[in-house]
C-alpha positions in Angstrom: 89.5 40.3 -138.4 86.7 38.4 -140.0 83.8 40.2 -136.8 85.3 43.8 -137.7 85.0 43.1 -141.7 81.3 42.1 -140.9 80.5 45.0 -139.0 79.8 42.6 -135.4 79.2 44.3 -132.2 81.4 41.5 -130.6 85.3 40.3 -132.4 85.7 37.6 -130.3 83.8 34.6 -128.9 83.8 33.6 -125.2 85.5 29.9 -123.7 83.7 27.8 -121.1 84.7 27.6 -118.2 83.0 25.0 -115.7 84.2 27.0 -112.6 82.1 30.2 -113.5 78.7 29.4 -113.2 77.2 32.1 -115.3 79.5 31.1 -118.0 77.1 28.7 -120.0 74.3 31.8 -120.4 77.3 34.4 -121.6 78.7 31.9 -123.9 75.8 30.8 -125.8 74.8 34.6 -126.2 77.7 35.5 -127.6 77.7 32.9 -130.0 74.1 33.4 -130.5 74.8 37.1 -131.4 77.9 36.3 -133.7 75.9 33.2 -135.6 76.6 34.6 -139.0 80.6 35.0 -138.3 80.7 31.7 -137.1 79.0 30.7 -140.3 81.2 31.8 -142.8 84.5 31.0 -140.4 83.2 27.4 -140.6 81.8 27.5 -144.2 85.1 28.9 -145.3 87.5 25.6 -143.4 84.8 23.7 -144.9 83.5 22.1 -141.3 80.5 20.1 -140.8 79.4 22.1 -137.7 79.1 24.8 -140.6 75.6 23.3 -142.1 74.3 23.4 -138.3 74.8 27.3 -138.3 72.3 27.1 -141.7 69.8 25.4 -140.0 66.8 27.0 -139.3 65.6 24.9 -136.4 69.3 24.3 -135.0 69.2 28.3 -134.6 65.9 28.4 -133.1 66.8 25.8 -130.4 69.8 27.9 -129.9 67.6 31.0 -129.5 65.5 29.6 -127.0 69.0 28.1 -125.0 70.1 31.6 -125.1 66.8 32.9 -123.7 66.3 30.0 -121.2 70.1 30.2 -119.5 69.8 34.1 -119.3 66.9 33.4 -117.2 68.9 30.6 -115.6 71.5 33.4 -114.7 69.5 36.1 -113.3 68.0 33.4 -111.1 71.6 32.7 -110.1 72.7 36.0 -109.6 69.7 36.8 -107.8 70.6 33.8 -104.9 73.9 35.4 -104.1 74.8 37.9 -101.6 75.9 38.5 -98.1 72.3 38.6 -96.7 70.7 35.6 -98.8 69.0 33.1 -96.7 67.7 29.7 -96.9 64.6 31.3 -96.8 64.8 34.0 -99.4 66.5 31.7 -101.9 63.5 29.0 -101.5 61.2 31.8 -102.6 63.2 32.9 -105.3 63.5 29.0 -106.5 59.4 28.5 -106.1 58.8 31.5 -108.0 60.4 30.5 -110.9 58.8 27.1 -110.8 55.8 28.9 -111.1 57.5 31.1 -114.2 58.1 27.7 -115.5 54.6 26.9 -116.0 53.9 30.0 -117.0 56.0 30.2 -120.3 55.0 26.5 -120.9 51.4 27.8 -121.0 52.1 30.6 -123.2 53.8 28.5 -125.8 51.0 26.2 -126.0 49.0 29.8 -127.2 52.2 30.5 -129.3 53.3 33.5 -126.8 56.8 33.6 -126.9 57.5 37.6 -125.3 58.7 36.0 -122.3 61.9 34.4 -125.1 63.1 37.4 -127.1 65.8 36.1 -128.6 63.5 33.6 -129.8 60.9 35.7 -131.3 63.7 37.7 -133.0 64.5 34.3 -134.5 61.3 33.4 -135.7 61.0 36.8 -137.2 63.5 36.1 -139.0 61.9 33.0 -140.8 59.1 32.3 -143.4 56.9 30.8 -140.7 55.8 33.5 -138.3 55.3 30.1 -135.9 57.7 27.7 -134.2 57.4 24.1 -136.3 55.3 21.7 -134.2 58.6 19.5 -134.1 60.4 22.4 -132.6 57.3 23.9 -130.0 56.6 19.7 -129.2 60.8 19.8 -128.3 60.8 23.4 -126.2 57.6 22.5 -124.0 59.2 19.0 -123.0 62.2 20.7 -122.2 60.1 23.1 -120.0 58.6 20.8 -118.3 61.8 18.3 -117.9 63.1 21.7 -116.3 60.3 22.0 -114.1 60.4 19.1 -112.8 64.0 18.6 -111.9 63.5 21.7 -110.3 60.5 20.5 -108.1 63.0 17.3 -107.4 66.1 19.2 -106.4 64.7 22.0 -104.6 61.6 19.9 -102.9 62.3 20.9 -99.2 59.3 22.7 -97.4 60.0 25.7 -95.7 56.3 26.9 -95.4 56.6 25.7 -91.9 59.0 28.7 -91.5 57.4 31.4 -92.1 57.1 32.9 -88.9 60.7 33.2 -89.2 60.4 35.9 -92.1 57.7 37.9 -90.3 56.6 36.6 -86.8 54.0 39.2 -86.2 51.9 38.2 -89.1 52.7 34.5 -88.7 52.8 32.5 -85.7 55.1 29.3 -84.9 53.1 25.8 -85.7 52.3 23.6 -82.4 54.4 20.9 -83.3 57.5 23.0 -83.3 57.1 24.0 -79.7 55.9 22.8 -76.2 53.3 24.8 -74.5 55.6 26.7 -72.2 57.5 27.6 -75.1 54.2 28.5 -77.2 54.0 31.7 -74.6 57.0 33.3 -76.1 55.0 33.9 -79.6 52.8 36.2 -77.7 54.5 37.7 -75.8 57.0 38.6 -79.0 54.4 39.3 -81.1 52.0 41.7 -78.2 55.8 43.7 -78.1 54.8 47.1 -79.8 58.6 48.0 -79.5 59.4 44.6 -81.3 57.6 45.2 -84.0 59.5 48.9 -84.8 62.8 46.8 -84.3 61.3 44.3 -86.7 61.0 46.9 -89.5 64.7 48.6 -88.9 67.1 46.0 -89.1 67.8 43.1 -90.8 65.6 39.5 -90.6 69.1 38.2 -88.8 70.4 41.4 -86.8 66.5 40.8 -85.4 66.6 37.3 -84.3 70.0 37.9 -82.8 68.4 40.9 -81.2 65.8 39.3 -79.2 68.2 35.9 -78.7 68.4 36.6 -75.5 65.2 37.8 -74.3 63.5 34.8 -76.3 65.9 32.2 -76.4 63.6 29.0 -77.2 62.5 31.2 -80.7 66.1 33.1 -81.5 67.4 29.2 -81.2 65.0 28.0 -83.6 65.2 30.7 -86.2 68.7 31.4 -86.4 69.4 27.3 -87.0 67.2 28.0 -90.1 68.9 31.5 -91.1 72.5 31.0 -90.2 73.5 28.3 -93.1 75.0 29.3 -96.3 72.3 28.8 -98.2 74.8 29.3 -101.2 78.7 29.3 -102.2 78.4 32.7 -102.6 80.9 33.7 -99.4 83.3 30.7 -100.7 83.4 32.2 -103.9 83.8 35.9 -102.4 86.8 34.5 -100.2 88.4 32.9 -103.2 88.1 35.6 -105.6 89.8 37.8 -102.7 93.1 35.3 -102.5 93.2 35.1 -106.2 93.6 39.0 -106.2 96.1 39.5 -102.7 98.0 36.4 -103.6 100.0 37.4 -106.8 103.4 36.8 -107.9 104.7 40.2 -106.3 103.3 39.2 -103.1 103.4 35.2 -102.4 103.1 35.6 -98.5 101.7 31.9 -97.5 99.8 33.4 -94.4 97.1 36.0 -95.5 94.3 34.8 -93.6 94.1 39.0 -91.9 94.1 40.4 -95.3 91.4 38.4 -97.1 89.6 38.8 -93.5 89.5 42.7 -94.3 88.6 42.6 -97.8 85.6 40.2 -97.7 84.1 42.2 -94.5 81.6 44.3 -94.6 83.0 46.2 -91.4 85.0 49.6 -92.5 88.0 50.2 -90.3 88.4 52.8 -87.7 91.3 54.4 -89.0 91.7 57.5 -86.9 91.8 55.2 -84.2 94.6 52.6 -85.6 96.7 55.2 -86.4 96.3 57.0 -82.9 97.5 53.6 -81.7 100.9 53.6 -83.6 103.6 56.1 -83.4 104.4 57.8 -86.6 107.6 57.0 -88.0 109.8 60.5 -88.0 112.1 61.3 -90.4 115.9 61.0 -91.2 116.8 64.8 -90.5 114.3 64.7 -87.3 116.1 62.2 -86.1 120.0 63.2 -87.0 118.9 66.7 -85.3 118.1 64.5 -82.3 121.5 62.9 -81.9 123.0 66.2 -82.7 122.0 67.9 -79.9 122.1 64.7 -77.4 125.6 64.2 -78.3 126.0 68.2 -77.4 124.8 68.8 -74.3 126.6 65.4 -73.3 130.1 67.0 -74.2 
């Protein structure tokens, strides 16, 4: 009642919850963009969390939350999929290292376009600046970020690049004995390789040449076949949350959730030319009619 008096885009505010792991971003943001509801819900109960929601630099470290875990999420989003490698997901996570330093550096020149839920804050306020308390408290946090990023995510996968294009980038000595160091050329002088390189996928590739180079397809598809994320878990969960319900409680769906988390579409035309089609009442009475006739 209170969002719709108010005129608010949103009438409701979002709950945590630990198993979603975008839900910190969406639920700052939403309280973020309903700020001055929340305000006057708690002013009015008379709460102490109320003079929080009147404090300019409580707001503005809000604001820059809300920026900071959107970014968070996209990142997050942008690790999932059926495709997403160990590879692919270490260059997405050393990118935004690098972003990292970037906004730090830009808030040191007072830049904040990269935070725009954070420059609509400071708009907002007499001081066309972030306080030195607050900007002294953002850039720690940056770099705190930053380096728990570089401490989490530290493992080197530079020595795998050859993986991701072996054309352009050739295996390193140490990771193979001089017999097995022909294989790279010969892969790599393979005109008709390098068209199949650019058609299918990094792992339909390696699969692709497995057996023709078995030393390299070995090597590369211990690197590309790990989940590099809880993405497919997730997928498979999400799945038996929505086949298992309380109108269908059948303890073995293993085939079901098999079908609905592939990517593989069904042949149907040949399924059902497989089955006989189930005839109908009269089809069959008319049968037994005339069977019992020409028995008489």
């Amino acid at each position: 009642m209170l969002c719709e008096e108010m005129g608010a885009e949103h009438t409701a505010l979002l709950f945590f919850s630990d198993a979603r792991w975008l839900s910190r971003g969406k639920v700052l943001k939403r309280m973020f963009k309903l700020r001055h509801e929340v305000f006057c819900l708690l002013n009015g109960e008379n709460h102490s969390l109320a003079d929080s929601f009147s404090n300019k630099d409580f707001l503005l470290k809000m604001a820059y939350l809300t920026d900071i875990f959107e970014k968070l999420n996209i990142l997050s989003t942008s690790l999932q999929g059926n495709e997403a490698t160990v590879l692919s997901w270490n260059d997405k996570v050393k990118a935004f290292v690098r972003e990292l330093e970037l906004w730090r550096n830009s808030m040191e020149s007072d830049t904040l376009d990269m935070f725009p839920t954070l420059v609509s804050m400071v708009q907002d306020t007499d001081n066309p600046l972030l306080p030195m308390d607050i900007k002294s408290c953002l850039l720690d946090h940056l770099i705190m970020l930053k380096v728990h990023f570089e401490k989490c995510f530290c493992s080197d996968f530079d020595k795998c690049n050859w993986i991701k294009n072996p054309f352009e980038n050739a295996p390193g000595p140490s990771s193979l004995n001089v017999n097995e160091q022909e294989q790279p050329i010969d892969l790599t002088s393979d005109t008709s390789l390098k068209s199949k390189f650019k058609e299918l996928s990094l792992l339909e590739f390696w699969i692709h040449i497995g057996t023709e180079f078995q030393t390299l397809g070995e090597k590369a598809l211990k690197i590309l076949i790990p989940f590099a994320t809880t993405y497919l878990c997730e997928t498979c969960f999400s799945a038996l949350a929505t086949i298992k319900s309380k109108y269908r409680s059948r303890l073995n769906i293993a085939k079901e959730v098999r079908v609905d988390i592939s990517d593989i579409t069904p042949r149907f035309d040949k399924l059902c030319s497989q089955k006989q089609a189930h005839p109908s009442h009269r089809t069959l009475t008319f049968k037994c009619l005339i069977f019992f006739t020409e028995k008489n």
